[in-house]
C-alpha positions as CSV (number, residue, x, y, z in Angstrom):
1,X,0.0,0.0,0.0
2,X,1.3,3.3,-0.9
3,X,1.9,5.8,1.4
4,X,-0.8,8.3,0.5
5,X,-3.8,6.0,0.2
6,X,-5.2,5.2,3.3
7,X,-6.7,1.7,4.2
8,X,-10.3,1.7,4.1
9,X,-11.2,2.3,0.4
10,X,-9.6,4.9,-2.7
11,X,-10.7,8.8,-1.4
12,X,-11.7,11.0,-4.2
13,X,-9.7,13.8,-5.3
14,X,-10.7,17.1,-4.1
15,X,-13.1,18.4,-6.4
16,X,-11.9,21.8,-8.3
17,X,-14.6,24.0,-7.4
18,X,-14.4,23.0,-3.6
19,X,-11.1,24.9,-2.5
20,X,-11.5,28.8,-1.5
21,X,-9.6,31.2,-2.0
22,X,-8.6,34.7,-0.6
23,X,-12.0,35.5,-0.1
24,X,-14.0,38.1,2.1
25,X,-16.0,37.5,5.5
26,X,-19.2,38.0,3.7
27,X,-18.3,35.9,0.5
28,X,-17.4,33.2,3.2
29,X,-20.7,33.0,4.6
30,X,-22.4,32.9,1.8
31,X,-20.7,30.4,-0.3
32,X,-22.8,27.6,-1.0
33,X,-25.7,28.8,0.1
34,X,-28.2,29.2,-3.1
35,X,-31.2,30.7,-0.7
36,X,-33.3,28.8,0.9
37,X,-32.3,25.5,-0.3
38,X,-28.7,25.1,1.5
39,X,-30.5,27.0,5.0
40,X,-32.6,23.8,5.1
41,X,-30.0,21.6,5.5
42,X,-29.3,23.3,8.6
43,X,-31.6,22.2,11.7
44,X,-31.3,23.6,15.1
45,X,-32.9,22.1,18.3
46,X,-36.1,23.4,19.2
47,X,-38.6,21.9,21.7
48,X,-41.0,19.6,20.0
49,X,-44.7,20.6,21.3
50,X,-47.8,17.4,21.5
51,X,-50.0,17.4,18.8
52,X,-53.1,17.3,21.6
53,X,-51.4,20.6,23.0
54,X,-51.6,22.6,20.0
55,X,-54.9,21.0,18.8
56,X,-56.2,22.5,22.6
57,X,-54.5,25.9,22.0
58,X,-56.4,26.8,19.0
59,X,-59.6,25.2,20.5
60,X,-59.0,28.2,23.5
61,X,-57.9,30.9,20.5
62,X,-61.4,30.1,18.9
63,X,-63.7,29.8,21.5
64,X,-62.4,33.0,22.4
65,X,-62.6,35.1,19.4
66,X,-66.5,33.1,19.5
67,X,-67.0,34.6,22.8
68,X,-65.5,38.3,21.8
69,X,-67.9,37.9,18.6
70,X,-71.4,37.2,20.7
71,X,-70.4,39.8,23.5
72,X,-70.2,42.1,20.5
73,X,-73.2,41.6,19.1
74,X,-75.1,41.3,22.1
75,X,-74.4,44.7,23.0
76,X,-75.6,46.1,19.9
77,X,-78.0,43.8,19.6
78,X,-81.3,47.1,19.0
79,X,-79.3,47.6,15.6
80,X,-80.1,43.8,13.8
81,X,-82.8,42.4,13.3
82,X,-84.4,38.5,13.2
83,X,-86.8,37.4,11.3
84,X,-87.9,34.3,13.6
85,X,-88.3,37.3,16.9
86,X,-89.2,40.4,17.5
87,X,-85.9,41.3,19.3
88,X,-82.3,39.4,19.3
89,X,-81.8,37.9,22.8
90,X,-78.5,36.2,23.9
91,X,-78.7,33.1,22.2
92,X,-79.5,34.7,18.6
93,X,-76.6,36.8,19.0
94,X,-74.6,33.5,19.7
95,X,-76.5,31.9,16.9
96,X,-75.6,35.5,14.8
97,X,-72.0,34.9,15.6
98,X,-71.8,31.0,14.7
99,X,-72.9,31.7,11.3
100,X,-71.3,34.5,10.7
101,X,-67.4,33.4,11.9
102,X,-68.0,30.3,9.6
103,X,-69.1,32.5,6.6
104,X,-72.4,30.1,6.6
105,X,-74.3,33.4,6.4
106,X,-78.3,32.4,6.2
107,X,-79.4,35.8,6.3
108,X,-82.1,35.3,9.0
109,X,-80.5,37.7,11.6
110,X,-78.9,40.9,9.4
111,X,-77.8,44.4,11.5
112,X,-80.0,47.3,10.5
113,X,-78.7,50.3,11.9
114,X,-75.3,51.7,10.5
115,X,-74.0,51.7,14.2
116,X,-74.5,47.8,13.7
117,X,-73.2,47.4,10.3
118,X,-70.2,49.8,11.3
119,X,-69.4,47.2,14.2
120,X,-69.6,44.5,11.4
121,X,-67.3,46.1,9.4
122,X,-64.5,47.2,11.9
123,X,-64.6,44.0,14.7
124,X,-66.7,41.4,13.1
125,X,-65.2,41.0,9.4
126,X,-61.2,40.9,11.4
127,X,-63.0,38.6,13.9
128,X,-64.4,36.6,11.5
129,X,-60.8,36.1,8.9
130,X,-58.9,35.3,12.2
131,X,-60.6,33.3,13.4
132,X,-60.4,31.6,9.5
133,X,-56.8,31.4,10.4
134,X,-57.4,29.8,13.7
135,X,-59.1,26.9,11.7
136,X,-56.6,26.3,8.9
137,X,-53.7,26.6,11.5
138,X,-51.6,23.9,10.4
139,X,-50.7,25.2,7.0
140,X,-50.4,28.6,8.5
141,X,-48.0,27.0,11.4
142,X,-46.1,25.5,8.6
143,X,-45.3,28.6,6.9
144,X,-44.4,30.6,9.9
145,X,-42.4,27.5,11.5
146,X,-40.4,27.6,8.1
147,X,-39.9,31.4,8.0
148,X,-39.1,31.2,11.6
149,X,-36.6,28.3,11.3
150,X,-34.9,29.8,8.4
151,X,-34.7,33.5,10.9
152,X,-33.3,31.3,13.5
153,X,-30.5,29.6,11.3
154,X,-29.7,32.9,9.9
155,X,-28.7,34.4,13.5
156,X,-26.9,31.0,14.7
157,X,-24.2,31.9,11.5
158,X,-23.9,35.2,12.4
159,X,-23.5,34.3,16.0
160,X,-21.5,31.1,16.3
161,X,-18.3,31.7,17.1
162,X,-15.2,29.7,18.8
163,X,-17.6,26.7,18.8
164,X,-16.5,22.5,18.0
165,X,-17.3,20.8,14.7
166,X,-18.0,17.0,15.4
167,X,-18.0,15.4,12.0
168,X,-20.0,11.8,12.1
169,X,-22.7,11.1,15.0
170,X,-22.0,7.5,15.4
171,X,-20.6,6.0,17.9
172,X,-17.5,7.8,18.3
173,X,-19.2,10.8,17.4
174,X,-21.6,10.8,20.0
175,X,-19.0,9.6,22.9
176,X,-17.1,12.9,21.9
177,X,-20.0,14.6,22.3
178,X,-20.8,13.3,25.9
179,X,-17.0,14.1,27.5
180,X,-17.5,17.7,25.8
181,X,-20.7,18.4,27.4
182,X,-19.5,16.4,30.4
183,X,-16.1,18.7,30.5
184,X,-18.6,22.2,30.6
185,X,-18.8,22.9,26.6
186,X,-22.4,24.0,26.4
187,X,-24.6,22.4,23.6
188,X,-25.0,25.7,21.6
189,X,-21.3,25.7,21.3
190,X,-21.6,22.2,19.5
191,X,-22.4,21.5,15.6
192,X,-23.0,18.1,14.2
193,X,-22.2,17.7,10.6
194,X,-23.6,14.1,9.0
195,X,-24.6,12.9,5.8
196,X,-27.2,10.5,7.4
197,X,-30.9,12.4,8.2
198,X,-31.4,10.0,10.8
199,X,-27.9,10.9,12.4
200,X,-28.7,14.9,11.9
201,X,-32.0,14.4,13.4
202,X,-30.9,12.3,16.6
203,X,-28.3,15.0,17.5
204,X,-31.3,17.5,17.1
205,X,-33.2,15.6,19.7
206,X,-29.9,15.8,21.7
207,X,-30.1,19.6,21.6
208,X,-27.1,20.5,19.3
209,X,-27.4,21.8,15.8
210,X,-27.0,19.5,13.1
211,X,-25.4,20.1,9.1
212,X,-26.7,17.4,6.7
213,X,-24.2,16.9,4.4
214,X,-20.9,15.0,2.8
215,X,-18.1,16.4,5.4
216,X,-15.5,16.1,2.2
217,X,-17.3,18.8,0.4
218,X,-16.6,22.3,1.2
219,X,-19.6,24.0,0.8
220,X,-20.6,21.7,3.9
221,X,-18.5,22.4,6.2
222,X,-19.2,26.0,5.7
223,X,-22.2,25.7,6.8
224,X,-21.4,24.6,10.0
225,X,-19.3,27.5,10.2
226,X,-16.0,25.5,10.3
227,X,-13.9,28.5,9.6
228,X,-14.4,30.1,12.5
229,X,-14.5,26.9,14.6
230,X,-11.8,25.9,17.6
231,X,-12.2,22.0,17.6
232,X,-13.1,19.4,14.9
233,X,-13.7,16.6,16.0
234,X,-13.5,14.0,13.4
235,X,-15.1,10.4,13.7
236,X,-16.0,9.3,10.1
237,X,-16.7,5.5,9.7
238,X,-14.2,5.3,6.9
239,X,-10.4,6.2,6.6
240,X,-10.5,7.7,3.5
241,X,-13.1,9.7,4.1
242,X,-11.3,11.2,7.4
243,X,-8.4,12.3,5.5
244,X,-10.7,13.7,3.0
245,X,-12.6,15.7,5.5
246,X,-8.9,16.6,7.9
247,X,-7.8,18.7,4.4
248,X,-10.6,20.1,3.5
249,X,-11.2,21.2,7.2
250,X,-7.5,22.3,7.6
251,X,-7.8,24.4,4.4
252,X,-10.8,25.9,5.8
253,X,-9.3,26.6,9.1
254,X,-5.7,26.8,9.9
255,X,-6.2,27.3,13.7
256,X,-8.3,25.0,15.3
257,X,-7.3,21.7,16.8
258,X,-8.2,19.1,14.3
259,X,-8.9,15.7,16.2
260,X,-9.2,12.9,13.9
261,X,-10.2,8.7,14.8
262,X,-9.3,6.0,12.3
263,X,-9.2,2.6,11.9
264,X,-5.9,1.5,11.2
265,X,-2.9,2.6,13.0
266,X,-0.5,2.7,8.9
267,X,-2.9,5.3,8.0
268,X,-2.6,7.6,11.0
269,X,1.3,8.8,9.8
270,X,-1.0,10.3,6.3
271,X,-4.1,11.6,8.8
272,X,-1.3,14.0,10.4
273,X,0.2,15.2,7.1
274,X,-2.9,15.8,6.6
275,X,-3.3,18.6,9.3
276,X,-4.7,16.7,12.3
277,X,-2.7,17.6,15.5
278,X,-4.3,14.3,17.7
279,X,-4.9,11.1,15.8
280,X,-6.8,8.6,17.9
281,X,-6.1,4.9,16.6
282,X,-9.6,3.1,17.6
283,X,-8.4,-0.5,16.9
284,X,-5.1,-0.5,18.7
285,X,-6.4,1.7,21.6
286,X,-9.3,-1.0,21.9
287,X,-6.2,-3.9,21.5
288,X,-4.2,-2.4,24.4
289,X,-6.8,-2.1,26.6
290,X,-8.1,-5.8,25.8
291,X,-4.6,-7.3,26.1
292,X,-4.1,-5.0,30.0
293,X,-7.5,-6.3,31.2
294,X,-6.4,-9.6,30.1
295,X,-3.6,-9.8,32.6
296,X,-5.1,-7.5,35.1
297,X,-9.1,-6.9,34.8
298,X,-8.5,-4.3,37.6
299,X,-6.2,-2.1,35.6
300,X,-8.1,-1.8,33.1
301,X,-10.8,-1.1,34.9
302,X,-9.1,2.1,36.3
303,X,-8.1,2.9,32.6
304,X,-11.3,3.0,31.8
305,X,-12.7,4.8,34.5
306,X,-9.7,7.6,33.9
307,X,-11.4,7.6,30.0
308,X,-15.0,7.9,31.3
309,X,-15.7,11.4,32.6
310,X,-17.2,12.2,35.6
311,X,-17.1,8.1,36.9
312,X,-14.5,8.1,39.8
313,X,-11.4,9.1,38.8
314,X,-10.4,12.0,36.1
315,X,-7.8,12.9,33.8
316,X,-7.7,16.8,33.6
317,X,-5.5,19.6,31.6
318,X,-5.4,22.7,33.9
319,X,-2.8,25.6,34.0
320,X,-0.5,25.7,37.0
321,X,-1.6,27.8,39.7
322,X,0.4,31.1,41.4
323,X,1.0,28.9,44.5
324,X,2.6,26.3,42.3
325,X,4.8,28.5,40.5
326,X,8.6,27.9,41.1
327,X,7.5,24.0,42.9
328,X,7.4,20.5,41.9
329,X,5.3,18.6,40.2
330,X,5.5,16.3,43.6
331,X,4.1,19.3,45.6
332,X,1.4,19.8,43.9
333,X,-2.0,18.5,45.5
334,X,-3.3,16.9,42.3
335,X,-1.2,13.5,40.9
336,X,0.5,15.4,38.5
337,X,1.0,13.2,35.1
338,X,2.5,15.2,32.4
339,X,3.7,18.6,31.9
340,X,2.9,20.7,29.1
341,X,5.6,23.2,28.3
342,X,4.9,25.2,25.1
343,X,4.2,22.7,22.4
344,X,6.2,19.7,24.1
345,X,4.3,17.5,26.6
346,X,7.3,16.1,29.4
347,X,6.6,13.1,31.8
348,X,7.1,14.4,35.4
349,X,10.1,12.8,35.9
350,X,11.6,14.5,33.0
351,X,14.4,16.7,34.6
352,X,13.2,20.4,32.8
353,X,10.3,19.8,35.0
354,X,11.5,19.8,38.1
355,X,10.4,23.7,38.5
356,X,7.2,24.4,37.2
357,X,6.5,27.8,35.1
358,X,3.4,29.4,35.6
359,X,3.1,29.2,31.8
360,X,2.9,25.2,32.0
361,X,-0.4,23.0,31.8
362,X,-0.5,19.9,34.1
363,X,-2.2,16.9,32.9
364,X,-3.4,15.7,36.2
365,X,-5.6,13.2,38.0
366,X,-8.1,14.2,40.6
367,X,-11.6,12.8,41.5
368,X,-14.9,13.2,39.2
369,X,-16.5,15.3,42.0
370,X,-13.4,17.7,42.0
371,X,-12.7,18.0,38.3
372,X,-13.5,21.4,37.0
373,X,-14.4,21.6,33.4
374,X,-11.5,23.2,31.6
């Protein structure tokens, strides 16, 4: 196998129109976006309310513009007259405003007097087309829903900002999610970019935006506002289609931390040529931890409750604190791991660490209940 073609399948090459260029802030957000068409592939989270609820809300909305109608009427009741009494009592004027807010219209009861005909002009004919739009609700709902939704994706873009890209809902998708929220990243700060509906729709009913969409193709990740993104988490089902999605998403961004998961630990060398700084190895991180538990169940038990946030035991990355300034790594309170020193990560024991800086990072253990989210 040749170096720059990843295990899982052939990629395709990058298609020609899919690379930007030197391109303004507002050329940026709209590429790709041909109206309405691209918005809707774009769903935010929104609370889902019962059929039987909404059904009983315009019930209430129509008895009461019923109600408004008869106590209208009934007022001004000298100015119409019936043809079945000498005078309209309380139940004609109900009777009055029945037919009339359904446009039935018999003709029995008209108004006479101008005050009354004025009244039907000026309160009953609005009355009477609202509460029209009270009964054809659902089509009405629909179009406001859609105008609304489309308002709604339209200030997400413009307000989205430092937020993480998580590319693939499956199942390493979703565990991403989980430590993320678990670790204090708030669900509006989280977009979810899948070519599956299903997938797009789950993280929906999970609270987190969702971009339906090929991840390989520019014009998608755009959507999801990758340029201005800090993480991108990357958990395709395919190899191929990780590097894919690493150089399209390391074109689009040159800043973030670009987090990618394969399959195979030969293709990992090509994901970080690629641009992704962390390359997660699924296969041989599940291999090492079968063949520790093999020999001792216990430590891997305590591997994995160090991997599971919030269970027990967790591994942190916090800066070092004034008090620690100057120390050791052996002073500090927390069991203190690693040490991150500008772009190198030192075991403790490693000699330059011996005096911590107060522009290091400690990569340290602590109990779940202690473990503030970084």
């Amino acid at each position: 196998m040749s170096a720059d073609r990843p295990r899982g399948g052939r990629p395709r090459g990058p298609r020609a129109g899919n690379r930007p260029g030197n391109r303004s802030r507002r050329e940026r957000g709209g590429a790709g976006l041909p109206g309405e068409a691209a918005l809707r592939q774009i769903l935010l989270p929104a609370p889902a309310t019962a059929p039987l609820r909404q059904v009983g809300r315009r019930f209430v909305l129509a008895l009461l513009v019923m109600l408004a109608t008869i106590a209208i009427v009934y007022l001004g009741r000298n100015g119409y007259r019936d043809s079945a009494h000498d005078h309209l009592d309380l139940l004609g004027s109900a009777y009055y405003a029945t037919v009339t807010l359904s446009t039935t219209g018999y003709g029995d009861i008209t108004p006479v007097s101008d005050s009354a005909r004025l009244v039907n002009i000026l309160l009953i004919t609005p009355l009477r087309v609202l509460f029209l739009i009270i009964l054809v609700g659902t089509t009405l709902e629909v179009l406001t829903t859609r105008t609304r939704q489309l308002w709604r994706i339209k200030h997400w873009r413009a307000d989205v900002d430092e937020h993480v890209v998580v590319v693939g809902y499956g199942t390493k998708g979703r565990h991403a999610v989980e430590t993320l929220l678990q670790k204090g990243v708030r669900r509006d700060r989280i977009v979810v970019v899948d070519p599956e509906p299903a997938s797009v729709r789950a993280a929906n009913e999970d609270g987190l935006v969702g971009v339906l969409g090929d991840a390989t193709r520019t014009e998608v990740l755009r959507r999801a506002e990758v340029e201005r993104a800090a993480q991108i988490v990357i958990g395709t089902q395919r190899d191929d289609t990780a590097v894919l999605v690493t150089l399209t998403a390391r074109q689009l961004n040159r800043r973030a931390t670009v987090v990618v998961a394969v399959r195979e630990d030969e293709n990992a060398p090509l994901l970080r040529q690629s641009g992704a700084d962390v390359v997660v190895t699924s296969s041989s991180s599940a291999g090492r931890m079968l063949g520790v538990s093999s020999l001792s169940p216990h430590t891997g038990a305590v591997l994995d409750d160090l991997l599971t946030v919030g269970n027990g035991l967790d591994m942190i990355d916090r800066p070092v604190t004034a008090a620690e300034t100057g120390r050791s790594p052996h002073d500090c309170v927390d069991l203190v791991v690693s040490v991150v020193r500008g772009n190198r990560r030192l075991p403790y024991t490693d000699p330059e660490t011996a005096v911590l800086k107060s522009t290091d990072r400690l990569i340290v253990i602590r109990l779940a209940a202690d473990a503030d989210p970084v």
